[in-house]
ROKOL-263985 format. One record per residue (C-alpha): x, y, z. Coordinates in pm, whole numbers. Last residue first. Example, Ala and Ser with C-alpha at 12.3 -4.5 7.8 and 13.67 -1.06 7.14 Angstrom:
TIZA       c1       c2       c3
TIZA     1367     -106      714
TIZA     1230     -450      780
This chain:
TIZA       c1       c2       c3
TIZA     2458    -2540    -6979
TIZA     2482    -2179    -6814
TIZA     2630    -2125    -6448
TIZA     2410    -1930    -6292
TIZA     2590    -1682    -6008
TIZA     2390    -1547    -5763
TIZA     2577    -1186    -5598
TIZA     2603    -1094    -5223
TIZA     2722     -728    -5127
TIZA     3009     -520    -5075
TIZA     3274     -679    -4834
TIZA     3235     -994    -5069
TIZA     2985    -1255    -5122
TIZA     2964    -1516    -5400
TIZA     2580    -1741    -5387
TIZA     2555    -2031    -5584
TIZA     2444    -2200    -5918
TIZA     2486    -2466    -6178
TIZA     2796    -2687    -6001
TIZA     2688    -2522    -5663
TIZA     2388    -2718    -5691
TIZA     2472    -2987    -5363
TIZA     2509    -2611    -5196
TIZA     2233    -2483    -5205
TIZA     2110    -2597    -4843
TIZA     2448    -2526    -4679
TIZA     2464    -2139    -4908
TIZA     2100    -2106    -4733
TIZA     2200    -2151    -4381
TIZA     2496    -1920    -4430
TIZA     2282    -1640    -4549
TIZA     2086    -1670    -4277
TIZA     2378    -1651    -4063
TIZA     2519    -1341    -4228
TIZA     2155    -1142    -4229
TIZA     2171    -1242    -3817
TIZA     2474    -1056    -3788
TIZA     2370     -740    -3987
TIZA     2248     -476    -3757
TIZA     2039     -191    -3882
TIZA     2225      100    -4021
TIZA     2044       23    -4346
TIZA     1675       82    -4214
TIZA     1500     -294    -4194
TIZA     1177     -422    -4437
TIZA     1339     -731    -4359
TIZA     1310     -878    -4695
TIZA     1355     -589    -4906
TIZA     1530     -273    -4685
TIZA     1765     -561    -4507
TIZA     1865     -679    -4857
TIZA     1904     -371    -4993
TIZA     2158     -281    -4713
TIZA     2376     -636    -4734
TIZA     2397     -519    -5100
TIZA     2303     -691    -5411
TIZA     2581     -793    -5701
TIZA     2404     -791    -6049
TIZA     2405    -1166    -6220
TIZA     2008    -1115    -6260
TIZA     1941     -872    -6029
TIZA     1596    -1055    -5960
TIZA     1780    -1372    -5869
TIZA     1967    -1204    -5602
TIZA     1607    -1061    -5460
TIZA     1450    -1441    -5512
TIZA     1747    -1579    -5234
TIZA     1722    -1391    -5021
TIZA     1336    -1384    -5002
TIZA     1314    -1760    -5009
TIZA     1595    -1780    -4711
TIZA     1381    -1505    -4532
TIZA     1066    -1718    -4564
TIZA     1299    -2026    -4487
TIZA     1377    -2304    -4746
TIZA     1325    -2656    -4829
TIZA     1412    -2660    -5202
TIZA     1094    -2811    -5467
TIZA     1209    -3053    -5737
TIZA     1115    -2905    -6062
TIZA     1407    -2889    -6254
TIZA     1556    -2654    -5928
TIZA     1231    -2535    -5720
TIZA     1144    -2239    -5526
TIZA      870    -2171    -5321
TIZA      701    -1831    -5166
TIZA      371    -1944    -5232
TIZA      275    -1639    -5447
TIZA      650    -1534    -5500
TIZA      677    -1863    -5688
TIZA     1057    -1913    -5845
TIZA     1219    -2107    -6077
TIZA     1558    -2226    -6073
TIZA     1697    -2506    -6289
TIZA     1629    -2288    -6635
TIZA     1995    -2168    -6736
TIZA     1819    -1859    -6784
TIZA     1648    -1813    -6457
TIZA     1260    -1866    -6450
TIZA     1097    -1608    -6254
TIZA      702    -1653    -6159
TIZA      545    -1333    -6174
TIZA      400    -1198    -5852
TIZA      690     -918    -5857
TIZA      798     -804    -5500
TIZA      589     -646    -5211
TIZA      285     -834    -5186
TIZA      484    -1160    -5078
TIZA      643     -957    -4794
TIZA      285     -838    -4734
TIZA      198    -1234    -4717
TIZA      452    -1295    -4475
TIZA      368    -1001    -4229
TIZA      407    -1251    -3922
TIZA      808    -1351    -4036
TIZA      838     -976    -3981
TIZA      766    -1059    -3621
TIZA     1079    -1210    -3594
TIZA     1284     -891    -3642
TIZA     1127     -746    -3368
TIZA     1159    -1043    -3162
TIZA     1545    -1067    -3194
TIZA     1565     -716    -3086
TIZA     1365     -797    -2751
TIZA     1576    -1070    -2699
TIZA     1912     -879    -2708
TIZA     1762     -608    -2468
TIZA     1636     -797    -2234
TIZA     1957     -961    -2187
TIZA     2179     -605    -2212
TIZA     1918     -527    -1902
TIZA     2063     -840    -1717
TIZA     2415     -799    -1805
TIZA     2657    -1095    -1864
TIZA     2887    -1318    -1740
TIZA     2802    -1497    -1924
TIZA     2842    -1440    -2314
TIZA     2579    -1357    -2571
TIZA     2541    -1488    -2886
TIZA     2284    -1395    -3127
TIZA     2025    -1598    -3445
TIZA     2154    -1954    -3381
TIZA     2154    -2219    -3677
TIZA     2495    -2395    -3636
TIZA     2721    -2138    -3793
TIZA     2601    -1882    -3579
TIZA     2689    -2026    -3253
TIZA     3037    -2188    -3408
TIZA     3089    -1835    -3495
TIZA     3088    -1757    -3106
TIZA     3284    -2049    -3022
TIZA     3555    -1950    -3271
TIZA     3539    -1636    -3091
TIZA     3621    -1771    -2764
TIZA     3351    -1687    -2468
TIZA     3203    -2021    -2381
TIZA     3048    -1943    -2064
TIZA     2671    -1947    -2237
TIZA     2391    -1763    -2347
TIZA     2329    -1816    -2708
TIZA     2035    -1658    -2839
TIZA     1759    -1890    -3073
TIZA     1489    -1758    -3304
TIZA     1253    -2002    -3383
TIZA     1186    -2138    -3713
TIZA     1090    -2499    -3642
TIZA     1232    -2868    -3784
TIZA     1580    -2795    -3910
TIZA     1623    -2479    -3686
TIZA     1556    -2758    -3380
TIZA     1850    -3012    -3489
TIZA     2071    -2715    -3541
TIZA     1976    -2584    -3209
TIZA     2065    -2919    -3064
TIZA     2361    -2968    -3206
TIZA     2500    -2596    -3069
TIZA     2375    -2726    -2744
TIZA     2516    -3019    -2673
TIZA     2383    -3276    -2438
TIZA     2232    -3452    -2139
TIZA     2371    -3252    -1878
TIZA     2370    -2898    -2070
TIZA     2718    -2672    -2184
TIZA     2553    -2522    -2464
TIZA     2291    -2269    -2311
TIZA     1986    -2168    -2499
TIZA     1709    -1881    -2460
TIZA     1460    -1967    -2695
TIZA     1226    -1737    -2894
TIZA      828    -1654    -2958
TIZA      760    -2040    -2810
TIZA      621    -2306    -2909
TIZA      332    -2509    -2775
TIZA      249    -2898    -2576
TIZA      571    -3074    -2779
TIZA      823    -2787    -2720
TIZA      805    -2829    -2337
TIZA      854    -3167    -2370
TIZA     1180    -3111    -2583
TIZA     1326    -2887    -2368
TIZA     1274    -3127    -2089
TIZA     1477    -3348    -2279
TIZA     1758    -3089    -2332
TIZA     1783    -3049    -1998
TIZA     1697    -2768    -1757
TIZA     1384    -2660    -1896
TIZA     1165    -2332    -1847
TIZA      895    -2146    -1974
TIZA      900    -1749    -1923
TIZA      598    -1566    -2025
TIZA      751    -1225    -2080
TIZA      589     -899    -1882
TIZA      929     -748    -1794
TIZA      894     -873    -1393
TIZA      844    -1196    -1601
TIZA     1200    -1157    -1770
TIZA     1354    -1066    -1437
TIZA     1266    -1356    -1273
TIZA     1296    -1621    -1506
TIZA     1662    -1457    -1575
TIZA     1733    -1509    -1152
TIZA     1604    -1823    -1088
TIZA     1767    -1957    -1404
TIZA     2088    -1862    -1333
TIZA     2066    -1982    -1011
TIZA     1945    -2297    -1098
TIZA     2260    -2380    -1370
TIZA     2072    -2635    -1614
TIZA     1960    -2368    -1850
TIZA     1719    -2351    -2133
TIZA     1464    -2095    -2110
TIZA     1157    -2089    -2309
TIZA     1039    -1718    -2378
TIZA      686    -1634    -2455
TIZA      589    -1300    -2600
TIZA      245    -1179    -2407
Protein backbone atom coordinates (compact mmCIF):
# COMPACT_ATOMS: atom_id res chain seq x y z
CA UNK A 1 0.00 0.00 0.00
CA UNK A 2 1.61 3.49 -1.49
CA UNK A 3 1.57 6.02 1.31
CA UNK A 4 0.61 9.56 0.73
CA UNK A 5 1.35 12.41 3.36
CA UNK A 6 -0.94 15.22 2.95
CA UNK A 7 -0.12 18.68 3.68
CA UNK A 8 -2.99 21.02 4.02
CA UNK A 9 -4.16 23.39 6.66
CA UNK A 10 -7.74 23.95 4.98
CA UNK A 11 -9.94 20.92 6.99
CA UNK A 12 -12.26 20.52 4.43
CA UNK A 13 -9.96 19.97 1.94
CA UNK A 14 -8.34 17.58 3.77
CA UNK A 15 -11.42 15.67 4.92
CA UNK A 16 -12.42 15.26 1.63
CA UNK A 17 -8.76 14.17 -0.38
CA UNK A 18 -8.02 11.79 2.83
CA UNK A 19 -11.15 10.37 1.99
CA UNK A 20 -11.09 9.67 -1.38
CA UNK A 21 -7.46 8.59 -1.52
CA UNK A 22 -8.16 5.74 1.14
CA UNK A 23 -11.46 4.74 -0.60
CA UNK A 24 -8.50 4.24 -3.56
CA UNK A 25 -6.46 1.94 -1.28
CA UNK A 26 -3.62 4.82 -0.41
CA UNK A 27 -2.38 5.14 3.14
CA UNK A 28 -3.06 8.72 3.67
CA UNK A 29 -0.91 10.55 6.51
CA UNK A 30 -1.74 13.87 7.31
CA UNK A 31 -0.30 17.34 8.63
CA UNK A 32 -1.64 20.67 8.70
CA UNK A 33 1.53 22.65 9.37
CA UNK A 34 4.71 22.45 8.26
CA UNK A 35 5.85 21.26 11.75
CA UNK A 36 3.59 18.51 11.83
CA UNK A 37 4.96 17.68 8.47
CA UNK A 38 8.08 17.36 9.86
CA UNK A 39 7.01 14.89 12.72
CA UNK A 40 5.37 12.85 10.49
CA UNK A 41 8.56 12.61 8.34
CA UNK A 42 10.75 11.75 11.40
CA UNK A 43 8.78 8.18 12.42
CA UNK A 44 8.75 6.95 8.14
CA UNK A 45 8.57 8.44 4.68
CA UNK A 46 6.30 8.43 2.47
CA UNK A 47 5.86 7.11 -1.48
CA UNK A 48 4.92 11.03 -2.33
CA UNK A 49 3.71 14.27 -0.70
CA UNK A 50 0.81 16.17 -1.39
CA UNK A 51 1.88 19.95 -0.60
CA UNK A 52 0.09 23.20 -0.33
CA UNK A 53 2.04 26.64 -0.25
CA UNK A 54 -0.11 28.93 1.45
CA UNK A 55 0.47 27.03 5.26
CA UNK A 56 0.27 28.83 8.85
CA UNK A 57 3.68 28.44 9.82
CA UNK A 58 5.32 28.76 6.42
CA UNK A 59 6.08 28.59 2.77
CA UNK A 60 5.71 25.91 0.83
CA UNK A 61 7.82 26.21 -2.22
CA UNK A 62 10.86 26.70 0.63
CA UNK A 63 9.93 23.95 2.23
CA UNK A 64 9.96 21.49 -0.61
CA UNK A 65 13.29 22.79 -1.55
CA UNK A 66 14.49 22.30 1.96
CA UNK A 67 12.98 18.56 1.82
CA UNK A 68 14.39 17.65 -2.03
CA UNK A 69 17.79 18.68 -0.43
CA UNK A 70 17.61 16.05 2.26
CA UNK A 71 15.04 13.10 0.71
CA UNK A 72 13.97 12.17 -2.82
CA UNK A 73 10.34 12.28 -2.66
CA UNK A 74 8.17 13.22 -5.22
CA UNK A 75 6.20 16.34 -4.35
CA UNK A 76 2.64 17.76 -6.30
CA UNK A 77 1.62 21.16 -5.79
CA UNK A 78 -1.92 21.63 -4.83
CA UNK A 79 -2.62 25.03 -4.17
CA UNK A 80 -4.85 28.40 -5.08
CA UNK A 81 -1.99 29.97 -6.63
CA UNK A 82 -2.91 29.62 -10.25
CA UNK A 83 -0.40 32.24 -12.17
CA UNK A 84 2.07 30.70 -14.34
CA UNK A 85 4.97 32.26 -12.82
CA UNK A 86 3.67 30.49 -9.72
CA UNK A 87 3.53 27.33 -11.47
CA UNK A 88 7.31 27.51 -12.65
CA UNK A 89 8.13 28.79 -9.31
CA UNK A 90 6.69 25.05 -8.29
CA UNK A 91 9.14 23.42 -10.50
CA UNK A 92 11.91 25.58 -10.05
CA UNK A 93 12.01 24.92 -6.34
CA UNK A 94 12.24 21.07 -6.36
CA UNK A 95 8.49 19.95 -7.03
CA UNK A 96 7.78 17.08 -9.49
CA UNK A 97 3.63 18.54 -10.75
CA UNK A 98 1.42 21.36 -10.08
CA UNK A 99 -1.99 21.22 -9.81
CA UNK A 100 -4.40 24.05 -9.17
CA UNK A 101 -7.55 24.18 -6.77
CA UNK A 102 -10.09 24.16 -7.68
CA UNK A 103 -9.52 21.01 -8.93
CA UNK A 104 -10.87 17.50 -9.86
CA UNK A 105 -10.83 14.66 -7.56
CA UNK A 106 -10.27 11.79 -10.17
CA UNK A 107 -7.65 14.29 -12.16
CA UNK A 108 -5.97 14.07 -8.32
CA UNK A 109 -5.67 10.45 -8.36
CA UNK A 110 -4.61 10.52 -11.45
CA UNK A 111 -1.60 13.02 -11.14
CA UNK A 112 -0.27 10.99 -8.12
CA UNK A 113 -0.58 7.81 -9.51
CA UNK A 114 1.68 9.00 -12.57
CA UNK A 115 4.17 10.45 -10.27
CA UNK A 116 4.47 6.97 -8.59
CA UNK A 117 5.10 5.16 -11.67
CA UNK A 118 7.87 7.09 -12.51
CA UNK A 119 9.17 6.85 -8.93
CA UNK A 120 9.32 3.37 -8.81
CA UNK A 121 12.04 3.42 -11.42
CA UNK A 122 14.17 4.93 -8.66
CA UNK A 123 13.46 0.99 -7.11
CA UNK A 124 15.19 -0.70 -10.27
CA UNK A 125 18.47 1.32 -9.51
CA UNK A 126 20.82 -1.32 -9.96
CA UNK A 127 19.13 -2.47 -13.46
CA UNK A 128 19.53 1.21 -14.42
CA UNK A 129 23.19 0.64 -13.46
CA UNK A 130 23.13 -2.72 -15.57
CA UNK A 131 22.00 -0.97 -18.48
CA UNK A 132 24.86 1.47 -19.53
CA UNK A 133 28.71 0.90 -19.80
CA UNK A 134 30.37 -0.31 -16.33
CA UNK A 135 33.54 1.45 -17.42
CA UNK A 136 34.48 4.36 -15.59
CA UNK A 137 34.42 7.57 -18.13
CA UNK A 138 36.97 10.12 -17.78
CA UNK A 139 36.11 13.26 -19.95
CA UNK A 140 38.89 14.82 -21.87
CA UNK A 141 39.46 17.87 -20.06
CA UNK A 142 39.73 15.28 -17.04
CA UNK A 143 37.46 17.10 -14.08
CA UNK A 144 34.61 14.65 -14.62
CA UNK A 145 34.75 11.11 -14.04
CA UNK A 146 32.16 8.88 -13.74
CA UNK A 147 31.24 5.40 -11.71
CA UNK A 148 28.22 3.68 -13.25
CA UNK A 149 28.88 0.91 -10.53
CA UNK A 150 28.09 3.34 -7.63
CA UNK A 151 26.42 5.72 -9.67
CA UNK A 152 28.94 8.74 -8.52
CA UNK A 153 30.56 11.37 -10.17
CA UNK A 154 33.38 13.45 -9.17
CA UNK A 155 35.14 16.76 -10.66
CA UNK A 156 39.30 16.41 -9.68
CA UNK A 157 38.19 14.03 -7.37
CA UNK A 158 35.76 15.73 -5.17
CA UNK A 159 32.55 13.70 -5.28
CA UNK A 160 28.98 15.90 -6.64
CA UNK A 161 25.81 15.31 -4.57
CA UNK A 162 23.49 14.12 -7.13
CA UNK A 163 20.15 12.24 -7.73
CA UNK A 164 19.95 8.67 -9.41
CA UNK A 165 18.20 10.43 -12.31
CA UNK A 166 20.57 13.54 -11.97
CA UNK A 167 23.63 10.83 -12.23
CA UNK A 168 21.93 9.22 -15.19
CA UNK A 169 21.43 12.63 -16.95
CA UNK A 170 24.08 13.64 -16.59
CA UNK A 171 26.50 10.24 -17.60
CA UNK A 172 24.14 9.81 -20.98
CA UNK A 173 25.35 13.58 -22.14
CA UNK A 174 28.77 12.61 -21.24
CA UNK A 175 28.57 9.43 -23.27
CA UNK A 176 27.78 11.54 -26.54
CA UNK A 177 30.74 13.18 -26.02
CA UNK A 178 29.89 16.92 -27.22
CA UNK A 179 26.78 15.20 -29.32
CA UNK A 180 23.38 16.94 -28.49
CA UNK A 181 20.88 14.16 -26.71
CA UNK A 182 17.22 14.32 -27.02
CA UNK A 183 14.51 14.88 -24.36
CA UNK A 184 13.21 11.29 -26.01
CA UNK A 185 16.53 9.35 -25.47
CA UNK A 186 16.70 10.55 -22.31
CA UNK A 187 13.27 9.29 -21.16
CA UNK A 188 14.05 5.76 -23.14
CA UNK A 189 17.67 5.63 -20.94
CA UNK A 190 17.11 6.72 -17.55
CA UNK A 191 13.45 6.44 -17.28
CA UNK A 192 13.12 3.51 -19.28
CA UNK A 193 9.84 5.85 -20.60
CA UNK A 194 8.11 5.57 -24.35
CA UNK A 195 8.87 9.01 -26.16
CA UNK A 196 5.33 10.40 -26.07
CA UNK A 197 5.66 10.23 -22.37
CA UNK A 198 5.39 13.50 -20.54
CA UNK A 199 8.32 15.71 -20.10
CA UNK A 200 7.72 18.24 -17.23
CA UNK A 201 9.31 16.46 -14.59
CA UNK A 202 12.57 15.63 -17.16
CA UNK A 203 12.74 19.78 -17.26
CA UNK A 204 12.86 20.11 -13.49
CA UNK A 205 15.36 17.54 -13.02
CA UNK A 206 17.29 18.97 -15.37
CA UNK A 207 17.04 22.24 -13.63
CA UNK A 208 18.11 20.78 -10.31
CA UNK A 209 21.23 19.52 -11.82
CA UNK A 210 22.27 22.77 -14.00
CA UNK A 211 21.90 24.60 -9.91
CA UNK A 212 24.27 21.89 -8.60
CA UNK A 213 26.78 22.24 -11.69
CA UNK A 214 26.75 25.28 -11.90
CA UNK A 215 29.89 26.67 -9.60
CA UNK A 216 31.81 24.48 -12.80
CA UNK A 217 30.19 26.18 -15.51
CA UNK A 218 33.69 27.75 -16.28
CA UNK A 219 34.89 23.88 -17.40
CA UNK A 220 31.52 22.37 -18.07
CA UNK A 221 27.65 22.70 -18.33
CA UNK A 222 24.62 21.64 -19.77
CA UNK A 223 23.09 23.92 -23.27
CA UNK A 224 19.48 22.99 -24.10
CA UNK A 225 17.45 23.96 -26.98
CA UNK A 226 13.95 22.91 -28.50
CA UNK A 227 15.90 19.70 -29.64
CA UNK A 228 17.76 18.16 -26.99
CA UNK A 229 20.37 18.82 -24.09
CA UNK A 230 24.14 18.85 -24.99
CA UNK A 231 27.48 18.84 -22.14
CA UNK A 232 29.86 21.12 -23.12
CA UNK A 233 33.76 20.58 -21.71
CA UNK A 234 35.58 23.37 -21.91
CA UNK A 235 39.32 22.15 -22.50
CA UNK A 236 42.35 23.58 -20.38
Amino acid sequence: MKKILLIEDNEHIMEINEWFLKSGGYDVEKAYTLHEADEVLKKSLPDIIVLDIMLPDGDGYEYCERLQKKKSIPVLFLTAKTDQKDVMEGYRRGGNDYLTKPYDLEMLKVRIEALLRLTESKNKKEDMINNISRNVIALKSGALKFDPVASTVTVDGKKLSLSTKEFGILYCLAKRKGGQVTKEELLKEVWELEPDSDTSFLWSTIYRLKKKIAPYQERFYIESDHSGYELVVIEH
